[in-house]
PDB file as gemmi writes it, atoms N, CA and C in Angstrom:
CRYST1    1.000    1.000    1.000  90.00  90.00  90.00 P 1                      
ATOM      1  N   UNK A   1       0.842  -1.176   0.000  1.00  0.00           N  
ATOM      2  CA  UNK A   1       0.000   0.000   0.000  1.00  0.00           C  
ATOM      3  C   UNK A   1       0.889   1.242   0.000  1.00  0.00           C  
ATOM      4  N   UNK A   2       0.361   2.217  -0.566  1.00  0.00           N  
ATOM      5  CA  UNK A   2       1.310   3.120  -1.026  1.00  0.00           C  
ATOM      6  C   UNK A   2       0.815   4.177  -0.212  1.00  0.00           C  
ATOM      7  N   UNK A   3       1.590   5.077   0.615  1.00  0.00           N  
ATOM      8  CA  UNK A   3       1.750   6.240   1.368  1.00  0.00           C  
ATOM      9  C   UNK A   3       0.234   7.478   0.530  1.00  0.00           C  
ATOM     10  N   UNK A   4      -0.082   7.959   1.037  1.00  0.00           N  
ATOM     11  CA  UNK A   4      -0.622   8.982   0.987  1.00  0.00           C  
ATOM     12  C   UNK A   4      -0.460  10.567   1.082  1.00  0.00           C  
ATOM     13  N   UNK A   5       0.656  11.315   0.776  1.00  0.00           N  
ATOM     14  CA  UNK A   5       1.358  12.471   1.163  1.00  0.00           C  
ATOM     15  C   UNK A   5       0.071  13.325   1.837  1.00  0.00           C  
ATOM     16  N   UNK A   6      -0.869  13.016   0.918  1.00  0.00           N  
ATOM     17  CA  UNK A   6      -1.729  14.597   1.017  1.00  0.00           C  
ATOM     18  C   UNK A   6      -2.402  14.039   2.619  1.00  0.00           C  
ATOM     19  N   UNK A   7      -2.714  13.156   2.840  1.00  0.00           N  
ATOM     20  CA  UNK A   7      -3.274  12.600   4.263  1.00  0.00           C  
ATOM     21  C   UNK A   7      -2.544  12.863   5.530  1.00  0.00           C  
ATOM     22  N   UNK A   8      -1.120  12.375   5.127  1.00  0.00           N  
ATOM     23  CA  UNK A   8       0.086  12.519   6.203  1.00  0.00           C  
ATOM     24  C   UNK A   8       0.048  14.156   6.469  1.00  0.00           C  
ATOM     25  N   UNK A   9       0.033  14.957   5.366  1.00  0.00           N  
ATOM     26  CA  UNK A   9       0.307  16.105   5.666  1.00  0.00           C  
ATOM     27  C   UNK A   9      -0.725  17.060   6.338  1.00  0.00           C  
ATOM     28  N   UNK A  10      -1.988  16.204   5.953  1.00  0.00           N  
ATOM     29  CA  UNK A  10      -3.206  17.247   6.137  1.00  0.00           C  
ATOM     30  C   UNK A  10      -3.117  16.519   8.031  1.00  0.00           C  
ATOM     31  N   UNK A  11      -2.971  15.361   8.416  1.00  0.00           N  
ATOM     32  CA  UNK A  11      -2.342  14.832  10.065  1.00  0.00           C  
ATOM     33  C   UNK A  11      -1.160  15.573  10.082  1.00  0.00           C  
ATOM     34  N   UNK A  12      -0.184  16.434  10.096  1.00  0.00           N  
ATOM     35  CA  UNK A  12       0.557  16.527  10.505  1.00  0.00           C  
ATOM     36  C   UNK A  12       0.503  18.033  10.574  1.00  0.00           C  
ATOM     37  N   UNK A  13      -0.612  18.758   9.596  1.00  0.00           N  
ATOM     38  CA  UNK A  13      -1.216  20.445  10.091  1.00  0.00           C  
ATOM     39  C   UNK A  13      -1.839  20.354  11.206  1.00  0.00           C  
ATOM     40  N   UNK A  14      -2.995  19.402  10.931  1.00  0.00           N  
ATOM     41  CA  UNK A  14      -3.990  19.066  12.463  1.00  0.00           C  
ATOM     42  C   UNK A  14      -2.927  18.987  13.562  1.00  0.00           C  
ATOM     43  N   UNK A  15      -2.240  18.180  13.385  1.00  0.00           N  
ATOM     44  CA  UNK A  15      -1.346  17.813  14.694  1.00  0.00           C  
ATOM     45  C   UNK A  15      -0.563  18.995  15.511  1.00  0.00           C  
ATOM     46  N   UNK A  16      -0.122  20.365  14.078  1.00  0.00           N  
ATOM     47  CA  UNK A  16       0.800  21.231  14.626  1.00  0.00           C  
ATOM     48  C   UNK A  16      -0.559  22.453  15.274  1.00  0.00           C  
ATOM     49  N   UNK A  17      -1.475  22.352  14.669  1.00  0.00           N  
ATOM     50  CA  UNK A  17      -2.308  23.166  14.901  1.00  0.00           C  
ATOM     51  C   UNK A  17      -3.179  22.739  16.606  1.00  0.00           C  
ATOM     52  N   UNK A  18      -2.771  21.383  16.821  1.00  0.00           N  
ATOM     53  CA  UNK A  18      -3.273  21.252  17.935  1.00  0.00           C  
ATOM     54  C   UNK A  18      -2.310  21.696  19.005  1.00  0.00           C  
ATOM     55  N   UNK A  19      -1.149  21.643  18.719  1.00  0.00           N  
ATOM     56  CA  UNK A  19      -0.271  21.886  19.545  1.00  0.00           C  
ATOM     57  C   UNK A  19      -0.130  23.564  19.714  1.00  0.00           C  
ATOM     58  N   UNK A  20      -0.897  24.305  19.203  1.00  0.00           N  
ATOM     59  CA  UNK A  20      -0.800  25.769  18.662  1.00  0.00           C  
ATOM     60  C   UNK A  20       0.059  26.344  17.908  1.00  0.00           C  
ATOM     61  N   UNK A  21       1.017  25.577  17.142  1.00  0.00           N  
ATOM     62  CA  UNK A  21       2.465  25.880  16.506  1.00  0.00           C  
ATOM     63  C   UNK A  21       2.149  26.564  15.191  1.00  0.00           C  
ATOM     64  N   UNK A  22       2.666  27.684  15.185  1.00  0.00           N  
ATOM     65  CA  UNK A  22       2.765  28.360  13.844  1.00  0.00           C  
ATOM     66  C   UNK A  22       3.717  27.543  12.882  1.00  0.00           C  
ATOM     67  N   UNK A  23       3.610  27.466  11.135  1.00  0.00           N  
ATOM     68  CA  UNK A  23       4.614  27.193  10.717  1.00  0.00           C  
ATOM     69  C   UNK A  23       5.599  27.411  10.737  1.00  0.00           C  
ATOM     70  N   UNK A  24       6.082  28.679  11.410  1.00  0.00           N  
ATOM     71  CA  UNK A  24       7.098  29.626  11.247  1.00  0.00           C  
ATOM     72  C   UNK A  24       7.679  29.132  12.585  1.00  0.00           C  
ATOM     73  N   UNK A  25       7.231  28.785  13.902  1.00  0.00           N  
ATOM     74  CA  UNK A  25       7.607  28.198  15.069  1.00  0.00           C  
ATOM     75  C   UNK A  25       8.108  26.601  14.513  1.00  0.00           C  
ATOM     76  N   UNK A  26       7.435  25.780  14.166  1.00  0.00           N  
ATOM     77  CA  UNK A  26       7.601  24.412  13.855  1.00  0.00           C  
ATOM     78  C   UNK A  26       8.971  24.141  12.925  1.00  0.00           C  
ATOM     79  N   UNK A  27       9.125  25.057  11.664  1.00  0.00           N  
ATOM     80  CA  UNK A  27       9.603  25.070  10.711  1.00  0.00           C  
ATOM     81  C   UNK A  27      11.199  25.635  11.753  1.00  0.00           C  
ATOM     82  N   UNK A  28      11.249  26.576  12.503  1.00  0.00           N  
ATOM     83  CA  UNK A  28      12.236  26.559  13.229  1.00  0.00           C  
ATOM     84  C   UNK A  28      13.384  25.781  14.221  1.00  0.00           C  
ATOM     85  N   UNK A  29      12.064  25.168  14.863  1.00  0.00           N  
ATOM     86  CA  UNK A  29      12.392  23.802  16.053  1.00  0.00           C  
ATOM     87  C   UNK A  29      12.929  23.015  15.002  1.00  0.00           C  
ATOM     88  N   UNK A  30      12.822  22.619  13.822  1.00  0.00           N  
ATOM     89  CA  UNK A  30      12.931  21.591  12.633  1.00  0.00           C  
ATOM     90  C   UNK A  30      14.513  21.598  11.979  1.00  0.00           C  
ATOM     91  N   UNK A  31      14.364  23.357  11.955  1.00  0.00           N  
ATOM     92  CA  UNK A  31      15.649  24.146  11.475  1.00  0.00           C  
ATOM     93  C   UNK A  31      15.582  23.906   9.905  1.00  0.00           C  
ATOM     94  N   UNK A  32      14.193  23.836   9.435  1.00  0.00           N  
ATOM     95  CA  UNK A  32      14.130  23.905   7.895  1.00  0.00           C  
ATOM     96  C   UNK A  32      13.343  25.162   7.249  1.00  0.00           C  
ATOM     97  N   UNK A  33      12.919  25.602   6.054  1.00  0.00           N  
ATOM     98  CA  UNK A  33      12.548  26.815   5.584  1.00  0.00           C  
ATOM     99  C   UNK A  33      11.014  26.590   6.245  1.00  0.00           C  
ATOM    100  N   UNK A  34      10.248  27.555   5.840  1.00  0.00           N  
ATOM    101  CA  UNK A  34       8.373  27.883   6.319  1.00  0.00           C  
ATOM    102  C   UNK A  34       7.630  26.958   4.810  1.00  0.00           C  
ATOM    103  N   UNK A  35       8.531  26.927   3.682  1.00  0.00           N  
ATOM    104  CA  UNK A  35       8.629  26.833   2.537  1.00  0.00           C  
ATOM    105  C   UNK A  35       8.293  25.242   2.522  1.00  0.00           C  
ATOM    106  N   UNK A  36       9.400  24.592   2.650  1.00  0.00           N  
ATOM    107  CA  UNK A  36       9.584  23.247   2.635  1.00  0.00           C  
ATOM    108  C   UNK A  36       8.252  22.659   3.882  1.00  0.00           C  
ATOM    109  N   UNK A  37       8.108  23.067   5.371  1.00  0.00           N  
ATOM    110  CA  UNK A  37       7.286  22.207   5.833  1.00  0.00           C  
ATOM    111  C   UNK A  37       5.743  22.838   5.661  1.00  0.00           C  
ATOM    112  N   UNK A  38       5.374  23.811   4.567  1.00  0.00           N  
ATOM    113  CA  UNK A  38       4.190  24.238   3.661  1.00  0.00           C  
ATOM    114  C   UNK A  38       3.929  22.683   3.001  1.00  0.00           C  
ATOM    115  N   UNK A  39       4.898  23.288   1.864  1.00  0.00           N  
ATOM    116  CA  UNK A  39       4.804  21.929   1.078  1.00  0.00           C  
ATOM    117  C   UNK A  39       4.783  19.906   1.635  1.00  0.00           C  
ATOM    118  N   UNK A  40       5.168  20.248   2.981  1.00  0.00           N  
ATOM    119  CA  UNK A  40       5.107  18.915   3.494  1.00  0.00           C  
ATOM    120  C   UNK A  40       3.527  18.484   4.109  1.00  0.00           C  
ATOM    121  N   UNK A  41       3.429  19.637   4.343  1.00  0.00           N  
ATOM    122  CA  UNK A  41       1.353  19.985   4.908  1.00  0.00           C  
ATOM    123  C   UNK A  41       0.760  19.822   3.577  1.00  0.00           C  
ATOM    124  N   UNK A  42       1.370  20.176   2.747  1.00  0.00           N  
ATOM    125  CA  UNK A  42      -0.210  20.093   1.579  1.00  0.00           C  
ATOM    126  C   UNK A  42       0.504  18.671   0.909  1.00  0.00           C  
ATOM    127  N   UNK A  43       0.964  17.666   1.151  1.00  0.00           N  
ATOM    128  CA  UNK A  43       1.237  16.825   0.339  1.00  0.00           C  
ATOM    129  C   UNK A  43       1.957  16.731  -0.386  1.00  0.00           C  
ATOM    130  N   UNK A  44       2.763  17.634  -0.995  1.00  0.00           N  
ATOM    131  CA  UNK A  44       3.343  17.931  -2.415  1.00  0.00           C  
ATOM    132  C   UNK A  44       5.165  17.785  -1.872  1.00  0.00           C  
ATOM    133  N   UNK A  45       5.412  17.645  -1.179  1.00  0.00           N  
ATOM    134  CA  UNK A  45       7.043  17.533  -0.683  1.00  0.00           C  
ATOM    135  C   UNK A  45       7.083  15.646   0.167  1.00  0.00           C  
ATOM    136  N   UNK A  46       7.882  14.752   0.000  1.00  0.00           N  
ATOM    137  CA  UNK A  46       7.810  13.690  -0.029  1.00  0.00           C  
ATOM    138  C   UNK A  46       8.879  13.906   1.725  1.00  0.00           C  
ATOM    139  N   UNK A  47       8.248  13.327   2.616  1.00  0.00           N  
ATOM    140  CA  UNK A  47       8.936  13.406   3.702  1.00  0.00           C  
ATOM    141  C   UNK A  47       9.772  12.151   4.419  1.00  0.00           C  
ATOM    142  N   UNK A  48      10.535  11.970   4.835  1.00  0.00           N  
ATOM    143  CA  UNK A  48      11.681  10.954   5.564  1.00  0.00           C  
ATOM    144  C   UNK A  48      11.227  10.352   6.276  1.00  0.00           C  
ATOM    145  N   UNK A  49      11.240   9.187   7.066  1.00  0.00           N  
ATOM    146  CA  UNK A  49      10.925   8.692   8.303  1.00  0.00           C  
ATOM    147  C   UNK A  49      11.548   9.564   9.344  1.00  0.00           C  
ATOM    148  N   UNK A  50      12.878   9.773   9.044  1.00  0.00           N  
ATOM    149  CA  UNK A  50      14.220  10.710   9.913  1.00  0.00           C  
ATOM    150  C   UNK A  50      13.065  11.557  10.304  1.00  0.00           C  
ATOM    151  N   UNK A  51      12.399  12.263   9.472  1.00  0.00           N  
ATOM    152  CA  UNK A  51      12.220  13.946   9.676  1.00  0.00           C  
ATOM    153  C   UNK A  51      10.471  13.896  10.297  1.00  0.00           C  
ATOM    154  N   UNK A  52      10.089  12.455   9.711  1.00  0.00           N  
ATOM    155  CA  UNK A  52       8.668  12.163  10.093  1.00  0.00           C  
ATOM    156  C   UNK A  52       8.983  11.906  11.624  1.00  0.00           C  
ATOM    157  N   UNK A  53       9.973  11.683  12.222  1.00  0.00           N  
ATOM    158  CA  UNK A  53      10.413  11.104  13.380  1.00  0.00           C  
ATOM    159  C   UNK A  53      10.731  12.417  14.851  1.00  0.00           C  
ATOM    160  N   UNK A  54      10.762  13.268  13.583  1.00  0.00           N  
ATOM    161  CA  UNK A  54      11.441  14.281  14.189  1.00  0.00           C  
ATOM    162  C   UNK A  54      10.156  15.380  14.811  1.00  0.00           C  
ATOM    163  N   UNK A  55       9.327  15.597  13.480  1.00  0.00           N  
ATOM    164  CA  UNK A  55       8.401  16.320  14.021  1.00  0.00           C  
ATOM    165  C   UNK A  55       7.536  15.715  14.874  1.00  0.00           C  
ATOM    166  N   UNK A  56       7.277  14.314  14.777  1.00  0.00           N  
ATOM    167  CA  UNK A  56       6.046  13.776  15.488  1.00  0.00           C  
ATOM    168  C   UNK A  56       6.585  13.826  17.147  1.00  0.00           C  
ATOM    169  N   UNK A  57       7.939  13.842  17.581  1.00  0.00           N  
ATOM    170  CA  UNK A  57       8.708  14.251  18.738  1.00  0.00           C  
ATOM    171  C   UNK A  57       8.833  15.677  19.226  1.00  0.00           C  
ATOM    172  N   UNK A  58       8.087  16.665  18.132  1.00  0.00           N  
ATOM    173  CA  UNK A  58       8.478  18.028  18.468  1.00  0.00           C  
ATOM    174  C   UNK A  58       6.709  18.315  18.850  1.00  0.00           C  
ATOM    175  N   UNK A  59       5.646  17.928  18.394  1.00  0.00           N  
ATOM    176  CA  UNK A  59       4.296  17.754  18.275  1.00  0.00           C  
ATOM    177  C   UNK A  59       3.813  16.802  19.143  1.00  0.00           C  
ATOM    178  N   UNK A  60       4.588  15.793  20.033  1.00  0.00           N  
ATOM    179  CA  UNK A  60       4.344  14.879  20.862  1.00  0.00           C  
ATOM    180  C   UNK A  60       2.970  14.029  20.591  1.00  0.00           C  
ATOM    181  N   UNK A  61       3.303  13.375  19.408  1.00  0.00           N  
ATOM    182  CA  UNK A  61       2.660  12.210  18.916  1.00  0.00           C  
ATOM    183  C   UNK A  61       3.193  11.169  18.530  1.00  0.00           C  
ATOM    184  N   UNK A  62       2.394   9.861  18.036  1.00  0.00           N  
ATOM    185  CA  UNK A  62       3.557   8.767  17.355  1.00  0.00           C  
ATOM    186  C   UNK A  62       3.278   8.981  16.093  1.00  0.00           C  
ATOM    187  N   UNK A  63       4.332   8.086  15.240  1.00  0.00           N  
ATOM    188  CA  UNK A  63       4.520   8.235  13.804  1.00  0.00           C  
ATOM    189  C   UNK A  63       2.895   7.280  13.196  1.00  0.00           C  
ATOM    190  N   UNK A  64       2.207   6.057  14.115  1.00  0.00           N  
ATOM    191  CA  UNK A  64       1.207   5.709  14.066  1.00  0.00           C  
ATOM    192  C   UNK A  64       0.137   6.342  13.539  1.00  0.00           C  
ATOM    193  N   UNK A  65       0.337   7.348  14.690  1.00  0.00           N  
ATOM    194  CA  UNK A  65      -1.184   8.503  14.415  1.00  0.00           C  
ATOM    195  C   UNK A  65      -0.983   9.263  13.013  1.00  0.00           C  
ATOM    196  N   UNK A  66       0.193   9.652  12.658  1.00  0.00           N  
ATOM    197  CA  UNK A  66       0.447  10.231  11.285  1.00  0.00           C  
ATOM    198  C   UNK A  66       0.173   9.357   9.891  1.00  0.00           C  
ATOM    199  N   UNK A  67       0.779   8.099  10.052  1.00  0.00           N  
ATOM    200  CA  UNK A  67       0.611   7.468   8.858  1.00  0.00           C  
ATOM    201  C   UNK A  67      -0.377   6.480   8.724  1.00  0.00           C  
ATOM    202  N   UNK A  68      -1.304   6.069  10.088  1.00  0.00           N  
ATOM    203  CA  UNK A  68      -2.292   4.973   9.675  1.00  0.00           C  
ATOM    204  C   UNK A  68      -3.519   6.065   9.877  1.00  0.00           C  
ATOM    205  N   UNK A  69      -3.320   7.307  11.330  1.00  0.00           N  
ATOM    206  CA  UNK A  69      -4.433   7.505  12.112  1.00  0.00           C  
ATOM    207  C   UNK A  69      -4.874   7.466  13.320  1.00  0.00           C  
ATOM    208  N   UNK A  70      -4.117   6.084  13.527  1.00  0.00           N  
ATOM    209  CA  UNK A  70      -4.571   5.010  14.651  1.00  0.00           C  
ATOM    210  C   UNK A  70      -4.306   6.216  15.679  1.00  0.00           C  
ATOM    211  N   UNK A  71      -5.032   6.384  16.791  1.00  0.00           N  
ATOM    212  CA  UNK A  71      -4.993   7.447  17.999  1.00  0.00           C  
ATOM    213  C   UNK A  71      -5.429   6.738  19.084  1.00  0.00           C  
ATOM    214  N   UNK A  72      -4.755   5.982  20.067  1.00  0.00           N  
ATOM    215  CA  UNK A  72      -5.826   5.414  20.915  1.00  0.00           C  
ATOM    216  C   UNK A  72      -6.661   6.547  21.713  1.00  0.00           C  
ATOM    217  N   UNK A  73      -6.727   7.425  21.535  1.00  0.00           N  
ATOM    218  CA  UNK A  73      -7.826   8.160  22.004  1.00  0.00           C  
ATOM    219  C   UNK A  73      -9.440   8.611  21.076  1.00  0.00           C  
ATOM    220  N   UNK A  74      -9.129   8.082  20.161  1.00  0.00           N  
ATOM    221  CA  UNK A  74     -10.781   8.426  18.889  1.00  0.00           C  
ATOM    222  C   UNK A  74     -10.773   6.750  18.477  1.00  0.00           C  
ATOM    223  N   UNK A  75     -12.350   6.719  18.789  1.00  0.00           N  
ATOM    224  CA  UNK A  75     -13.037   5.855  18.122  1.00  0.00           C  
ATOM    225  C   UNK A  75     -13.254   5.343  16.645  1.00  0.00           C  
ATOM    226  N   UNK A  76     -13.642   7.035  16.248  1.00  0.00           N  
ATOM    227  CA  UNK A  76     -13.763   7.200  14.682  1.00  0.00           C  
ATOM    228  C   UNK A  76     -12.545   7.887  14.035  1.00  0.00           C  
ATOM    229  N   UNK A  77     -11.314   7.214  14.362  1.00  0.00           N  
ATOM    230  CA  UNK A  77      -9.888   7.632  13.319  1.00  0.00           C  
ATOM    231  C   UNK A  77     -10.344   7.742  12.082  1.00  0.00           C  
ATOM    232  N   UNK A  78     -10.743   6.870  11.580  1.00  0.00           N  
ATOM    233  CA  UNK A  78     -10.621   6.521  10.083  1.00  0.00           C  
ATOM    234  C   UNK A  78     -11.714   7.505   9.409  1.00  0.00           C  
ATOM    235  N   UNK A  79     -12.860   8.025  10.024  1.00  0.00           N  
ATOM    236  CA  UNK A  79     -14.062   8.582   9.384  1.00  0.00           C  
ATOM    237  C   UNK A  79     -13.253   9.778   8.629  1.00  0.00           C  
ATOM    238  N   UNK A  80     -12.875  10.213   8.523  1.00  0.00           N  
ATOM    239  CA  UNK A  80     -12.415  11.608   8.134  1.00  0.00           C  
ATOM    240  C   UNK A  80     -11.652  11.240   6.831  1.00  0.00           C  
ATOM    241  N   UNK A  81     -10.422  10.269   7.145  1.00  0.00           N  
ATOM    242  CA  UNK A  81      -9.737   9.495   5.895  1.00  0.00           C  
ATOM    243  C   UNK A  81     -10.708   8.799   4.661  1.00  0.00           C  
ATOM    244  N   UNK A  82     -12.073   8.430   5.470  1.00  0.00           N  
ATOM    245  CA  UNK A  82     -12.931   7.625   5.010  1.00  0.00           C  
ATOM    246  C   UNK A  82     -13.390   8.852   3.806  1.00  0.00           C  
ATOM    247  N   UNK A  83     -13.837   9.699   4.538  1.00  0.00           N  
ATOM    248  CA  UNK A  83     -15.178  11.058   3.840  1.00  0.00           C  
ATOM    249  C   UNK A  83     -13.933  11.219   2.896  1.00  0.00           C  
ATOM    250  N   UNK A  84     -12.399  11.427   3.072  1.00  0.00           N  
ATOM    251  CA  UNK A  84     -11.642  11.965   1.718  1.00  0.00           C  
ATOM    252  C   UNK A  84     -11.482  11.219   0.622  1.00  0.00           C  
ATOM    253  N   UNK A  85     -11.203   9.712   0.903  1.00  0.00           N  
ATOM    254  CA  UNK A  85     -11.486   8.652   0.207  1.00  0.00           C  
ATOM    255  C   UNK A  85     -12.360   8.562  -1.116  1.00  0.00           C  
ATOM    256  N   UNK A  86     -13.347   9.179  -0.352  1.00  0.00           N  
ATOM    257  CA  UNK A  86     -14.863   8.173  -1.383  1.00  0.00           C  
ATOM    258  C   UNK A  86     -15.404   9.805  -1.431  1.00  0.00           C  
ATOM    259  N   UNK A  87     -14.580  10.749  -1.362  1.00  0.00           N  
ATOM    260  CA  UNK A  87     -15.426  12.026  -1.905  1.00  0.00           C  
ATOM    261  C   UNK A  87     -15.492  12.227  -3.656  1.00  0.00           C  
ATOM    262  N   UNK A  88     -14.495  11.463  -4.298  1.00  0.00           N  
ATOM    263  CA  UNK A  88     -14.459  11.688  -5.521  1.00  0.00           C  
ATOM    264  C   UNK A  88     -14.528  10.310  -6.284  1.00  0.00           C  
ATOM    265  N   UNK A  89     -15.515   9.699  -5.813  1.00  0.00           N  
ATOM    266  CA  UNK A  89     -15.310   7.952  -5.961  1.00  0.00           C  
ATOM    267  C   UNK A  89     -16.547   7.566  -6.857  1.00  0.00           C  
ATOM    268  N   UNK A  90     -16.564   7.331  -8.072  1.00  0.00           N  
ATOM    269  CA  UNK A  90     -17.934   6.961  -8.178  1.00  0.00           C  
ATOM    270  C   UNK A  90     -18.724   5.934  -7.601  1.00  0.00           C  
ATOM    271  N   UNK A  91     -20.298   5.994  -7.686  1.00  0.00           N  
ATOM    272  CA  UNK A  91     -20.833   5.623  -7.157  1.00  0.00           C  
ATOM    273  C   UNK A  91     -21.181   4.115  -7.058  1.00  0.00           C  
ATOM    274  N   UNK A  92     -20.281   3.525  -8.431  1.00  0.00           N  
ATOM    275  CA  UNK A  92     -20.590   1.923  -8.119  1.00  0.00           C  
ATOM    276  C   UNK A  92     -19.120   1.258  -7.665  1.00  0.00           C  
ATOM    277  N   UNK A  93     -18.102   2.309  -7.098  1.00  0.00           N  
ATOM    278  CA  UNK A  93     -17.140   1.546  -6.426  1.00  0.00           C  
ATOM    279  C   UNK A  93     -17.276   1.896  -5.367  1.00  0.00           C  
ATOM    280  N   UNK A  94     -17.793   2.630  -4.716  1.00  0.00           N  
ATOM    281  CA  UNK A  94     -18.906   3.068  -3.387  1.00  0.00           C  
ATOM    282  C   UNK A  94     -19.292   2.074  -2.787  1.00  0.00           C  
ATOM    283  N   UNK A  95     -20.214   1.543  -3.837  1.00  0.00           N  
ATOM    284  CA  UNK A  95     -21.239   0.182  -3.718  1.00  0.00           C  
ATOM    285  C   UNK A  95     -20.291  -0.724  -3.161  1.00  0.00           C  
ATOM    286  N   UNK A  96     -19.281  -1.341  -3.990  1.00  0.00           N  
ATOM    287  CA  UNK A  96     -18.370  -1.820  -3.913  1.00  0.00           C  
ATOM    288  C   UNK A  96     -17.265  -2.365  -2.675  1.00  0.00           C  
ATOM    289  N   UNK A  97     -17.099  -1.309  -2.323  1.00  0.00           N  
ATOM    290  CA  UNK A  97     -16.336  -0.994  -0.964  1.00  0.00           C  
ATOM    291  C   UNK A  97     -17.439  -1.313  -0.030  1.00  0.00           C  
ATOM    292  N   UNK A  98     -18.129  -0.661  -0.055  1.00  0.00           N  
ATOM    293  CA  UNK A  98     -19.817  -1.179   1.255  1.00  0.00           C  
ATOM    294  C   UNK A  98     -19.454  -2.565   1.310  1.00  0.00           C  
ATOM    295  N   UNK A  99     -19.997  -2.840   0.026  1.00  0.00           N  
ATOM    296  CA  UNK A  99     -20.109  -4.449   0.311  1.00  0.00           C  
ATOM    297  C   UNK A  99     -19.002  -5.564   0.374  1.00  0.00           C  
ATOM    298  N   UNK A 100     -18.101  -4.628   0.289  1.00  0.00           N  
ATOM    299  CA  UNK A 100     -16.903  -5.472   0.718  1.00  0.00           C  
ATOM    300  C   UNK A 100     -16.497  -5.506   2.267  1.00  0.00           C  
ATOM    301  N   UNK A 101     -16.392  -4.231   2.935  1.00  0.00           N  
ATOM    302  CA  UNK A 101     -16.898  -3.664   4.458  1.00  0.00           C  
ATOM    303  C   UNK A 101     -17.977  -4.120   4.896  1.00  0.00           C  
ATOM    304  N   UNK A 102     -18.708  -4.477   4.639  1.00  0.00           N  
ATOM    305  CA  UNK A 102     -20.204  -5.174   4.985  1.00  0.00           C  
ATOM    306  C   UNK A 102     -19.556  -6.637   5.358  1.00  0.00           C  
ATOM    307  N   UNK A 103     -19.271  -7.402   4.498  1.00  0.00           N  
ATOM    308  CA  UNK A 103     -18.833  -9.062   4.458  1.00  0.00           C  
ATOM    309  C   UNK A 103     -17.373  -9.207   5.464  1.00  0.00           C  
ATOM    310  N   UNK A 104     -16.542  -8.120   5.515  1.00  0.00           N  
ATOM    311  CA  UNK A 104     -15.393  -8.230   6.768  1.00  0.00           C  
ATOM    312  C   UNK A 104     -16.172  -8.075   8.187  1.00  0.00           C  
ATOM    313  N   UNK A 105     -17.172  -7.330   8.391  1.00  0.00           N  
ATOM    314  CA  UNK A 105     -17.404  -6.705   9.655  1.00  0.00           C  
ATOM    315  C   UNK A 105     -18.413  -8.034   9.930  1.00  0.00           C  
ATOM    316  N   UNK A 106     -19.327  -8.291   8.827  1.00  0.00           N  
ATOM    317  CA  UNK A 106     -20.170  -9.204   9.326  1.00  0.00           C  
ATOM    318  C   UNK A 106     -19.802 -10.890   9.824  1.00  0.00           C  
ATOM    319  N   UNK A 107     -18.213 -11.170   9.225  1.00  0.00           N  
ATOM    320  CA  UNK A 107     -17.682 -12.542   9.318  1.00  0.00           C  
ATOM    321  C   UNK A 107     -16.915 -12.284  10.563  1.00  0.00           C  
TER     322      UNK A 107                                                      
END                                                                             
């Protein structure tokens, strides 16, 4: 399964934004441009484990919560990943996915 930039990054704004961190604060602690961890928030800059390692230690989270979600504190991790997923999905691979999610949950 292949990484998701735009997901990781859009978890890793949430994450700085929970912590109250400006880019300009974060991007400092990091010691990289405002530039580069922009582009690491919107997806479009391909990030390290090293550096994935680094911020999730400066933001006091695990690398877990960044790249699967997983939070042991929320129930509904995935709903949000879910709604981005299937926002541009047509409607008979929709179907699809249901009923494939339907037959795991129900066995």
């Amino acid at each position: 399964m292949a990484l998701d930039y735009n997901i990781i990054g859009e978890r890793l704004k949430q994450a700085r934004l929970n912590k109250r961190l400006t880019q300009e604060k974060l991007a400092e602690k990091l010691d990289v441009s405002v530039a580069f961890l922009s582009r690491i928030e919107r997806g479009s800059s391909l990030i390290s484990l090293k550096r994935l390692n680094q911020i999730c230690s400066i933001l006091d989270i695990t690398e877990g919560e960044i790249l699967n979600g997983v939070s042991k504190d929320s129930q509904g991790y995935l709903n949000k990943d879910f709604s981005i997923l299937l926002k541009d999905c047509p409607p008979e691979k929709i179907s699809l996915i249901y009923n494939i999610a339907k037959i795991i949950v129900e066995n």
